[in-house]
N, C-alpha and C positions, 0 to 999 in steps of 0.2 A: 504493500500500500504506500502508496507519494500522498509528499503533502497534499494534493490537490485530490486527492483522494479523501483527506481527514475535513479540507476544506471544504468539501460536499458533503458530509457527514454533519457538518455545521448550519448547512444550508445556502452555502456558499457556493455561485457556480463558477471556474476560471474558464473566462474564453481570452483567445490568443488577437490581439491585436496586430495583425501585418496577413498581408499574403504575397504573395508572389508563388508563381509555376513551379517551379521546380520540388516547391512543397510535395507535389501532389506525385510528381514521377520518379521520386527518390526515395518515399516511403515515409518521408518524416512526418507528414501529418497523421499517418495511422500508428507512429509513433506516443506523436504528442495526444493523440482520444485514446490509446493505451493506461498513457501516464496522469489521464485525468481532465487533462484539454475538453471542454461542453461547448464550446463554439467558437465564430470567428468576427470580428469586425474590420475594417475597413474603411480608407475614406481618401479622400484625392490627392495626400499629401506620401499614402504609402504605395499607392497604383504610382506616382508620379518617383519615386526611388524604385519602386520594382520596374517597371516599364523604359523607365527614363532613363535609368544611372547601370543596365544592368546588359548583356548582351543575349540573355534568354528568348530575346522577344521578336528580334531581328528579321531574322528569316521569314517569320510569321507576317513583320511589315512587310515584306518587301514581296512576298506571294502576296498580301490583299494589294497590295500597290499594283501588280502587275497584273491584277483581274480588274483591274478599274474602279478599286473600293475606294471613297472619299474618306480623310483624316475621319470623321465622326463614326462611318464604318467600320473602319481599321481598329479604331478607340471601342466602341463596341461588340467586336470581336473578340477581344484578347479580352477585358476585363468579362465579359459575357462566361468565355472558357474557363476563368481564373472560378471566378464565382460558384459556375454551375458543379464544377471541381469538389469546389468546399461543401457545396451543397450536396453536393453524392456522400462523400466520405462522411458528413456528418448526418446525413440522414436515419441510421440505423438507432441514433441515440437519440433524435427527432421523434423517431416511433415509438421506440422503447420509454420515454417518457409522457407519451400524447401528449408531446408539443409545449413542454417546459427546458426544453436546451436542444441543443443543434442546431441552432441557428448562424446564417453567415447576413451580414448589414451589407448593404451598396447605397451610399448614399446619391442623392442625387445633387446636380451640378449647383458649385455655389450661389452663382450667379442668378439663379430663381428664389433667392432666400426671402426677397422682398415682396413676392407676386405668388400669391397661396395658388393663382387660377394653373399657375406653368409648371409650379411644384404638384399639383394632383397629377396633372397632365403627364409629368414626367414618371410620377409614383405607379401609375395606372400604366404605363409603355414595360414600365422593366418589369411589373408582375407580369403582366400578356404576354410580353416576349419571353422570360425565363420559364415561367409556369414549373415554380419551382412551391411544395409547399413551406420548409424552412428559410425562405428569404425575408428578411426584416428591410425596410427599404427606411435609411437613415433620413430624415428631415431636420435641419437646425430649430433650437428654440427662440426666434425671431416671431414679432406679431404676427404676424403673414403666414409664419412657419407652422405656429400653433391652430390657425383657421385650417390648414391644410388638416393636420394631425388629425383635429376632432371630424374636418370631414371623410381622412383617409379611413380611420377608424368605424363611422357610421360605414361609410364603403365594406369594414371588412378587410381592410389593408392592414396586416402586419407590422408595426411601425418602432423605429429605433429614434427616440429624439432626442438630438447630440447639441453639443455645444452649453450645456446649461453651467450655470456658475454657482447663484446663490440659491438662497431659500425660496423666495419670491418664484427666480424662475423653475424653481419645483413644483411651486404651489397652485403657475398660472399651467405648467402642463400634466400636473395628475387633474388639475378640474377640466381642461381637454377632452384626458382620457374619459371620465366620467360620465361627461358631454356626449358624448360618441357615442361609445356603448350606452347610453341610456336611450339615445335616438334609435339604437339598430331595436334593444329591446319594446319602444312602443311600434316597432317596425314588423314584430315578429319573428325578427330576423335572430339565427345563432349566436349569441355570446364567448362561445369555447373557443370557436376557430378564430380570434384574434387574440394575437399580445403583443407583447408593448415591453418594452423598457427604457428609465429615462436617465440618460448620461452624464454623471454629473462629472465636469473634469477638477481633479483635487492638484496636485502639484501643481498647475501653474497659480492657484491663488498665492501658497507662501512663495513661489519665484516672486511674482508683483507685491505682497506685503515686504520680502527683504528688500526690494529692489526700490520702492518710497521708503522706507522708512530707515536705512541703511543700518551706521551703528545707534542708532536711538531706537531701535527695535528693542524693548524688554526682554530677557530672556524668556520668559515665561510665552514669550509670542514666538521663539522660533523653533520653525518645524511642527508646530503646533496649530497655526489658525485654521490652514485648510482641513487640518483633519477632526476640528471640532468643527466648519462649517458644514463637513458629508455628515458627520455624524447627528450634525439639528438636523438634518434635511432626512435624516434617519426616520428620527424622532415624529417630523412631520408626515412619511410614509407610515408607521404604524397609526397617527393619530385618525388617519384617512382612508388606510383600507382593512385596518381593525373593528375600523368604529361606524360609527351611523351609517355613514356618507355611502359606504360600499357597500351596506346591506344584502340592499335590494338586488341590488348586480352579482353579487356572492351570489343569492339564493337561484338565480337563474345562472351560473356557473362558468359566470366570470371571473375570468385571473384578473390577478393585481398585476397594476404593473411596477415591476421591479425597480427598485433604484441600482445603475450600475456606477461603476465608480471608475473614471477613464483618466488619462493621465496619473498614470499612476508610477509611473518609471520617477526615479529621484531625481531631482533636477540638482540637487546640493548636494557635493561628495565631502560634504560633513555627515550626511544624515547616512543613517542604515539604509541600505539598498531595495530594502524590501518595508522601509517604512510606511508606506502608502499600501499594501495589502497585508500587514500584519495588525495594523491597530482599525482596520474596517472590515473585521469577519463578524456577519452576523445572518442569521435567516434571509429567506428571500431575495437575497441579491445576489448581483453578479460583479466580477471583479475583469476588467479586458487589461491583461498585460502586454507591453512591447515585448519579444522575444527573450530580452538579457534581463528583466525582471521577471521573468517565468524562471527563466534557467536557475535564478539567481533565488528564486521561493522554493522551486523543486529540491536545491543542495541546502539552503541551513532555514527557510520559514518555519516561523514557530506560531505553531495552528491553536488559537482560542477563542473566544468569543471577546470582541472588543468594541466593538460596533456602539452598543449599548449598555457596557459595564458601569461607567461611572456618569452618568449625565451631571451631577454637580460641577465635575469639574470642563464639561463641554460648555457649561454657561457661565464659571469663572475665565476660558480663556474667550467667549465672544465678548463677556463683560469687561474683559482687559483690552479687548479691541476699540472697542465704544471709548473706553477712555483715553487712549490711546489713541483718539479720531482719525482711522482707519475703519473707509468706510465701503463695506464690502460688496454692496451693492455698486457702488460708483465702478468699485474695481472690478466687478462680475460684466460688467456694462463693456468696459473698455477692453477687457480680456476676449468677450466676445466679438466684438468688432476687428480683433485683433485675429481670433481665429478665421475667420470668416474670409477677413482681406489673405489670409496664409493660403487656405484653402484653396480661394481665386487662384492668387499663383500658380499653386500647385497645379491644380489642372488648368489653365491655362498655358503653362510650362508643356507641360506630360502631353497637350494636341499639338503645341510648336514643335515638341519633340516628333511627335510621328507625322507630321508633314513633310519635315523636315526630311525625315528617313523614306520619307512613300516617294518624294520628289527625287531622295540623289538613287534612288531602286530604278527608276527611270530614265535617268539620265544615259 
């Protein structure tokens, strides 16, 4: 038994943050659902280093380039293969759990993060086209974002909503979720066959609290805030789908949806390497690691419940934040905008890159 073994044992699920091909034709991903691996996410900044930075992918342009497939083609191709890949391999533990893990996320293009009409639109192409049933189709938590959510949700759409920061933006996307699903139920419509989980990213908050606040950081605040800000947003998942509010949706048998906890690799090599999934193991959620913070959990994580152990002192260090006017919303605000504009890049980058290669295939 691996950690990630005892982590599920917890109620914890580890899914492996990264993909790229060669996962899947080398073995290592039946490796990693061996050692405990429950699923995979994804998002345009790691298609944009797999595709981009790697020469697996090559051949593959340079055959669509030569059938006359356009850069979007070409981009839909390979990420389509990557995906459906993940989706095969994981599908066995999809089944074997009716549809609580095995899941792989594809988010869709940054650039619709503003306009819910182009995000459905886009949400609704890649289920039609994959018709896959473990595919979670990633949406940012942006105003627009969350219109989509609750209506991809009523749809029926499987839904990953990424990019969230603080509390607020928990609170505005489990009442989404609830939205949704309560639309499908006056609808008539099935409950079970949708889930959801909402992304909350933890390491870059303390990158951006050390990064304002520098040496006038209290001790008591570092390494510390983000992981008392997942842990209220904890707190506010059990207050939500324990209590009243999910009742009725429970009784016709609906999942909750999960809080996952993303960014989770150490961005400070002062801190323990695996401090971002060993002080948030608790029930119901999921954990997405970069690859070197799996490997680095599977050789020395030390597996307890921490998630919810001490909330005194989860509301001594946000009460140190307040005083401290460090102000987490401002910073959940701009950290988002921050991922969003990365994001853009990145696939913006990753289509320059495979034009770039369809055009000199050509040549």
């Amino acid at each position: 038994m691996t950690t990630l073994h005892e982590l599920h044992k917890l109620g914890q699920s580890a899914w492996l943050d990264y993909i790229r091909s060669d996962l899947f034709t080398t073995g290592e991903m039946s490796a990693l659902l061996e050692r405990g691996v429950r699923g995979m996410t994804s998002n345009p900044t790691i298609f944009e280093q797999a595709i981009g930075h790697s020469d697996l992918y090559r051949a593959k342009i340079s055959a669509l380039a030569s059938r006359g497939k356009s850069a979007q083609e070409i981009y839909d191709a390979l990420v389509f293969a990557d995906i459906k890949a993940a989706a095969q391999s994981l599908l066995p533990l999809y089944e074997a759990t009716d549809g609580e893990d095995g899941y792989v996320s594809l988010e869709v293009p940054p650039a619709f993060c503003d306009n819910h009409n182009q995000t459905e639109a886009e949400a609704h192409r890649l289920v039609q086209l994959l018709n896959l049933p473990n595919l979670m189709i990633k949406v940012p938590a942006t105003p627009e974002g969350l219109v989509a959510f609750e209506n991809l949700t009523a749809d029926g759409v499987s839904v990953n909503v990424t990019l969230m920061f603080t509390l607020s933006d928990y609170e505005d996307v489990a009442n989404a979720y609830l939205c949704g699903l309560s639309r499908r139920l006056k609808n008539g419509q099935a409950l079970r066959t949708v889930s959801s989980v909402a992304s909350v990213f933890v390491s870059r908050i303390d990158a951006a609290v050390e990064s304002l606040k520098g040496d006038a950081l209290p001790d008591l605040l570092k390494g510390s805030v983000a992981i008392a800000n997942a842990q209220r947003i904890y707190q506010s998942f059990q207050e939500i789908f324990e209590g009243d509010a999910f009742a009725e949706l429970r009784a016709n048998s609906a999942r909750p949806q999960r809080p996952l906890f993303a960014s989770t690799g150490t961005k400070n090599a002062a801190y323990r390497d695996v401090l971002y999934v060993e002080t948030l193991i608790g029930p119901h959620t999921v954990n997405t690691m970069p690859p070197a913070t799996l490997r680095a959990f599977l050789d020395h994580g030390v597996v307890k419940r921490t998630l919810d152990e001490n909330p005194a002192h989860t509301k001594e260090i946000l009460d140190a934040c307040a005083s401290a006017s460090i102000d987490l919303d401002a910073i959940g605000r701009d950290l988002k905008k921050k991922g969003l504009d990365a994001f853009t890049k990145s696939f913006d980058s990753l289509m320059e890159t495979i034009e770039t290669a369809r055009t000199s295939s050509l040549s």
